[in-house]
C-alpha positions as CSV (number, residue, x, y, z in Angstrom):
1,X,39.7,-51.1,90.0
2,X,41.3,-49.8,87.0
3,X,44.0,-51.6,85.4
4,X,46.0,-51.7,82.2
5,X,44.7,-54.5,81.0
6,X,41.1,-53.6,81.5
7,X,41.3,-50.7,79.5
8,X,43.1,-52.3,76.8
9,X,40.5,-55.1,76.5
10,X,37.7,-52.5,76.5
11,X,39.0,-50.4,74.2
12,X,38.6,-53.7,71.0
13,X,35.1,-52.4,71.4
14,X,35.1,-48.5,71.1
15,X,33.3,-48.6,68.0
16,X,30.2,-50.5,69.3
17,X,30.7,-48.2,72.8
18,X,30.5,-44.9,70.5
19,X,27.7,-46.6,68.5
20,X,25.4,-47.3,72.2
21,X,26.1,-43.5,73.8
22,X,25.2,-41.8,70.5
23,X,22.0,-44.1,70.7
24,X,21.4,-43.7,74.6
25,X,22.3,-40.0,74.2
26,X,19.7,-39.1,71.2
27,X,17.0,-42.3,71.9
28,X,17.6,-42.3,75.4
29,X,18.3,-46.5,74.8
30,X,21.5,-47.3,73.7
31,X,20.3,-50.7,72.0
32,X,18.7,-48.0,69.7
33,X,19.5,-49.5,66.3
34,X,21.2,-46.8,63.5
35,X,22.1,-47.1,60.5
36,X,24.2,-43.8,60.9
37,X,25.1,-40.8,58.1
38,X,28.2,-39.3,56.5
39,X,28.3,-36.8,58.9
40,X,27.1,-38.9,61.9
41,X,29.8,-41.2,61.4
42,X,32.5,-38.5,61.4
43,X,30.8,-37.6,65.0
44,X,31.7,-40.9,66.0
45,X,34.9,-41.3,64.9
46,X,35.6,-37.7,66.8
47,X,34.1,-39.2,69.7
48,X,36.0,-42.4,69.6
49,X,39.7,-40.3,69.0
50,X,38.6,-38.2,72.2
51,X,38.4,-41.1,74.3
52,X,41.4,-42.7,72.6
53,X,43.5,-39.5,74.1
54,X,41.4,-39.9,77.6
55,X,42.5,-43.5,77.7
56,X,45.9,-43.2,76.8
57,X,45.8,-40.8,80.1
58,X,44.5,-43.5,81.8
59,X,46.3,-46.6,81.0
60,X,49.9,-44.3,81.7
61,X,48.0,-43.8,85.2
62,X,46.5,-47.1,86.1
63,X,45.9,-48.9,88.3
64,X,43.8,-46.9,89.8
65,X,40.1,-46.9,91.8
66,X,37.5,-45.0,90.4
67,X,35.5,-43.8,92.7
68,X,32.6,-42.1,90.7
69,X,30.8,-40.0,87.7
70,X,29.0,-37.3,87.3
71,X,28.9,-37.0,91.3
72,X,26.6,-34.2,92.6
73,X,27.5,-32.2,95.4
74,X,26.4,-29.6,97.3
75,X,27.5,-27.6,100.7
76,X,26.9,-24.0,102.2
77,X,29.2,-21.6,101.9
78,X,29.9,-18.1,103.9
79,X,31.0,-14.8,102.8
80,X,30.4,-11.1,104.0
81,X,28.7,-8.3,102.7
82,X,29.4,-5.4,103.9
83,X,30.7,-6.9,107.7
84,X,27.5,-8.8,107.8
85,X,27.9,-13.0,107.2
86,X,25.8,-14.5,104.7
87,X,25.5,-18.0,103.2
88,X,25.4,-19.4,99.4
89,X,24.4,-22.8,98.4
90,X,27.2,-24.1,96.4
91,X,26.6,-26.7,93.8
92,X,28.7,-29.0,91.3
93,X,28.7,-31.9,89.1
94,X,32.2,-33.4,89.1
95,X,33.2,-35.4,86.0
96,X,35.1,-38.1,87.9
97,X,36.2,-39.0,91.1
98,X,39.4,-41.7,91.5
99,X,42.3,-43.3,93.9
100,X,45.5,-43.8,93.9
101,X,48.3,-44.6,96.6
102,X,45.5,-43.1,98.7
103,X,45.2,-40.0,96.5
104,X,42.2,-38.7,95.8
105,X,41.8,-36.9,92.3
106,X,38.8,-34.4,91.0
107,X,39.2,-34.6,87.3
108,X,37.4,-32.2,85.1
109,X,36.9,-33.1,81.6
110,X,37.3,-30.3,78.8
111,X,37.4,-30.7,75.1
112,X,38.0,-26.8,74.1
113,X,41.4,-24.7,74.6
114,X,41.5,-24.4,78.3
115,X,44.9,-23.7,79.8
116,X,46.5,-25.9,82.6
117,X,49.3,-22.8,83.0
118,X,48.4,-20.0,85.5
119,X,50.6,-17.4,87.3
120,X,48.9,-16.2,90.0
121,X,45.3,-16.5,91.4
122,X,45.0,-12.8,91.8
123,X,45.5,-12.5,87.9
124,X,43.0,-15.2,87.4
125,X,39.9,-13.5,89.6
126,X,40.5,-10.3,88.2
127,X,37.6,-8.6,86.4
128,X,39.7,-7.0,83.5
129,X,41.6,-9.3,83.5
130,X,42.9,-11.3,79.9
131,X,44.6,-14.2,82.1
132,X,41.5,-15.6,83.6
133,X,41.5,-19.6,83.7
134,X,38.2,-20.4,84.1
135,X,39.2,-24.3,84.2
136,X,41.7,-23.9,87.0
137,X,38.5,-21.6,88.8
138,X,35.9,-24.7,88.0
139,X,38.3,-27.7,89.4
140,X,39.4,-25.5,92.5
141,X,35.7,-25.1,92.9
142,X,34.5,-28.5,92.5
143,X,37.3,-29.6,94.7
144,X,36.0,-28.1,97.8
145,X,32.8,-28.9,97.3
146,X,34.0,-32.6,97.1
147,X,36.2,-32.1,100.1
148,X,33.3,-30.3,102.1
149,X,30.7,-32.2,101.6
150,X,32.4,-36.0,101.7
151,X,34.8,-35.3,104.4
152,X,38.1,-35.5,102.2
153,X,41.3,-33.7,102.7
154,X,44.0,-32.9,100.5
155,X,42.4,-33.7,97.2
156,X,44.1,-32.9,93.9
157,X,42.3,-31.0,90.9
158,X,42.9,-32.7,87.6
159,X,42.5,-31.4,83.8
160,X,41.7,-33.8,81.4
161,X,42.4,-31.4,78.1
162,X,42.2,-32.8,75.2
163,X,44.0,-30.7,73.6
164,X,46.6,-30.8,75.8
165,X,46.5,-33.7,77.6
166,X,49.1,-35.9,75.4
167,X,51.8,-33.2,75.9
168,X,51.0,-31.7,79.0
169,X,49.3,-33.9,81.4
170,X,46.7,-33.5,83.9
171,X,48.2,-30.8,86.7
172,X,47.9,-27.2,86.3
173,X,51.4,-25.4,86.4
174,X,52.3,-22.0,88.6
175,X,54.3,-19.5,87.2
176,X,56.8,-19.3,84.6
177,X,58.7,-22.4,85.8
178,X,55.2,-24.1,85.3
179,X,55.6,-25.8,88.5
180,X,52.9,-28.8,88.8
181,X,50.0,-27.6,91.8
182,X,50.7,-30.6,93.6
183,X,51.5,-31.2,97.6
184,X,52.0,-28.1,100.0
185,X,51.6,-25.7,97.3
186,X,48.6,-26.5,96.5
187,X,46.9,-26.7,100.2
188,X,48.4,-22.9,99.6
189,X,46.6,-22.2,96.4
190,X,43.2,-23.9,97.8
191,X,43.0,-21.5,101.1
192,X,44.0,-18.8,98.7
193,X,41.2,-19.8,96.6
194,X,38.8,-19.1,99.3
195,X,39.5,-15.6,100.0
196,X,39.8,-14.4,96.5
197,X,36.2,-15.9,96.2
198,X,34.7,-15.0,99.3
199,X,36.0,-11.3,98.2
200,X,34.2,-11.8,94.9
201,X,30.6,-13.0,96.5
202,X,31.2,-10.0,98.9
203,X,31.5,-7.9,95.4
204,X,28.9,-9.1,93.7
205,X,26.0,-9.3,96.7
206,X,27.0,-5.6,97.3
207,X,24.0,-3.7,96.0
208,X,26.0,-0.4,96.6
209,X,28.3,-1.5,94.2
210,X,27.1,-0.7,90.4
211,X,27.3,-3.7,87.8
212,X,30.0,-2.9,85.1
213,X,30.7,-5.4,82.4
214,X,34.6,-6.3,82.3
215,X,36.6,-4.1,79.8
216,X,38.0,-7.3,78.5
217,X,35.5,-8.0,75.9
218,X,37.1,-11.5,74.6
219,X,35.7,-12.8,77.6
220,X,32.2,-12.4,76.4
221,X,32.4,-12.2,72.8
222,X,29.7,-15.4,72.3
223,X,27.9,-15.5,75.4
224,X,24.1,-15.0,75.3
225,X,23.9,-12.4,77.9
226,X,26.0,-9.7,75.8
227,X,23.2,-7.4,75.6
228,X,23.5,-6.9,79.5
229,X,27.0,-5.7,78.6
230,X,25.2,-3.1,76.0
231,X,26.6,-5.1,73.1
């Protein structure tokens, strides 16, 4: 259980936590001794003012349950091609599972300029699109692998943003009223979910349909694979 005070008393000792992850992360043993750098201490200090902002989430949140990390899922998945049924593995790592009030969260952890605000999912699977919210895709995903493969129902996607999350919170928001996905609408937005992505499998497994990179270059201006696009 996760309470106020708990994460208050842990965070006296963010320094020293920062100090053992870098060491577990790069020795793989975080009682890895360093006597750290200029520019390995500024790491640290980004590190520690990251969490600062997660915890700050937190704290406004608790109590809560956590329920776990880095949870791997996986479940099987059905879609047509062409009228005929086929099935896909589908695989995650969620960031963090937790409880509240008997509310189960996914929350997805991001530390680039991903957008909680959406319009409509149709906007956000379309090829060509320059609306795409690849976050919003990602949590929806991961929560139905969750749901799926743990028995769940009615389990809320969070964004933890750090660059949003101290003035916009952890829901994505619909439309131009940026209404929070929360409650009825988003049991609405999660079926929805699963045609729109069923229809894109269907696409994509469809070897009489040619590949054609989007028209929306931005979307792969720094990926790897840009010479598949005849960049």
């Amino acid at each position: 259980m996760m309470t106020k005070e708990r994460i208050s008393d842990k965070r006296r000792e963010m320094n020293s936590l920062c100090e053992r992850a870098y060491s577990k992360i790069v020795f793989n043993d975080d009682k890895h001794e360093v006597e750290h750098n200029g520019m390995q201490k500024v790491v640290l200090a980004i590190v520690a003012a990251y969490a600062n902002i997660v915890l700050d989430q937190d704290e406004a949140h608790a109590p809560f349950r956590l329920l776990g990390l880095e949870k791997k899922d996986e479940i099987s998945f059905k879609f047509k091609v062409k009228g005929e049924e086929k099935t896909i593995r589908l695989h995650g790592i969620i960031d963090r599972i937790d409880e509240k009030n008997g509310m189960i969260r996914i929350v997805d952890y991001k530390t680039g300029s991903d957008d909680l605000r959406f319009n409509t999912l149709e906007e956000v699977f379309e090829t060509n699109g320059k609306k795409q919210n690849k976050a919003l895709i990602q949590t929806l995903f991961y929560t139905h692998v969750f749901e799926q493969a743990n028995r769940h129902a009615n389990v809320e996607p969070h964004l933890y943003s750090i660059r949003n999350l101290r003035t916009e919170g952890a829901l994505f928001m619909e439309g131009k009223g940026k209404m929070p996905l929360e409650g009825e609408r988003l049991e609405a937005i999660k079926q929805q979910f699963l045609t729109l992505l069923q229809e894109k499998l269907g696409e994509l497994f469809n070897d009489e349909i040619p590949f054609t990179p989007t028209t929306n270059e931005e979307s792969f201006t720094y990926s790897p694979y840009t010479t598949l696009c005849g960049m």
